[in-house]
C-alpha positions in Angstrom: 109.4 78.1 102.9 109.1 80.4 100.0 105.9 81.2 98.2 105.4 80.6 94.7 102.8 83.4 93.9 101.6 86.4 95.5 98.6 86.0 97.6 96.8 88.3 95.5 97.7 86.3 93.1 96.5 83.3 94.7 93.0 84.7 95.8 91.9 85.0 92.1 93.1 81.9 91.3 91.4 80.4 93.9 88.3 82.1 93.1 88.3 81.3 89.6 88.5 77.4 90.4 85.1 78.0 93.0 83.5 79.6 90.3 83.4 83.0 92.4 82.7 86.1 90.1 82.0 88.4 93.1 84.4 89.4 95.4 84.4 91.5 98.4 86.8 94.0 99.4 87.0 95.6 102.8 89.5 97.8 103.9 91.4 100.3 106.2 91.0 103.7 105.2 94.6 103.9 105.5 94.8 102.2 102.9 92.6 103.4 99.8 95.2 104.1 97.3 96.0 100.3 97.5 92.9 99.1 97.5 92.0 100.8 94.3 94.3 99.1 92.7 93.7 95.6 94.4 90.1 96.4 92.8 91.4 97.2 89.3 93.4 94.0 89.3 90.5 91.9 90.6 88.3 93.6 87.9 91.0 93.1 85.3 90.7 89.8 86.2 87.1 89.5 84.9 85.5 89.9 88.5 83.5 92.1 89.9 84.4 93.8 93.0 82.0 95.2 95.7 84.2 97.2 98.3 83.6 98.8 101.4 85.6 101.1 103.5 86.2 100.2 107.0 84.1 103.3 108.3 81.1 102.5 106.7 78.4 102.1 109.0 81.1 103.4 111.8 79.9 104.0 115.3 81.1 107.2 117.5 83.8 106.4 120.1 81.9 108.1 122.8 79.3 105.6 122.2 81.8 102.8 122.9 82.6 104.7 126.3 86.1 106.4 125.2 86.7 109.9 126.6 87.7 112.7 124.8 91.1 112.4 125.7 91.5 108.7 125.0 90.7 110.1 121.3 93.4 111.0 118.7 92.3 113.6 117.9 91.3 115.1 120.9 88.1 117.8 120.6 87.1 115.9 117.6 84.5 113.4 116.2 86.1 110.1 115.7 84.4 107.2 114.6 85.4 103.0 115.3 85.1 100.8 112.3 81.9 98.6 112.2 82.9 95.0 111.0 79.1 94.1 111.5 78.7 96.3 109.1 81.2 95.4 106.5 80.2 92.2 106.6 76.3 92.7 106.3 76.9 95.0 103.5 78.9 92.0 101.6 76.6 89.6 103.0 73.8 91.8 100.8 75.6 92.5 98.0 76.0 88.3 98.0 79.8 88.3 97.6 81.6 85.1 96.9 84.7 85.4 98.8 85.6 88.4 101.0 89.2 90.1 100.9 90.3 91.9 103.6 92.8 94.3 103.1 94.5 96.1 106.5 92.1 96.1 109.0 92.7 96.2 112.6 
């Protein structure tokens, strides 16, 4: 099987035949540098894009009942990504479709 068109590709396409014109983007802070260009393409597109980075509304490992040493980066705040979060923030921005872009 061999796809025709990327799924980016696909997403707006899609999107355009719902009648979407606000999309949501939520992704790994690993991976900003592609998601700002996802953005621009969606935007280029004629969308608008509400995005949110998946530590926004984060939540401190201790508080999930990690030790220190179970950290990282041991010694140091570290915070978990808050999917709740993500989603009530699109949820209030009243996104059309969400796109999801690296998370864990």
């Amino acid at each position: 099987m061999k796809p025709l068109k990327p799924r980016i590709l696909e997403i707006a396409e899609f999107s355009r035949r719902m009648n979407y014109t606000r999309l949501g983007l939520v992704f790994c802070a690993g991976l900003a540098r592609e998601a700002k260009l996802v953005g621009e393409f969606y935007r280029a597109k004629g969308f608008e894009v509400v995005s949110a980075i998946c530590k926004f509304g984060q939540v401190p490992k201790e508080k999930l009942g990690l030790r220190d040493d179970q950290k990282i980066f041991i010694g140091r705040h570290e915070s978990m990504c808050n999917p709740i979060a993500q989603a009530m923030m699109m949820n209030a921005a009243q996104t059309h479709f969400n796109v999801l872009l690296g998370l864990c």
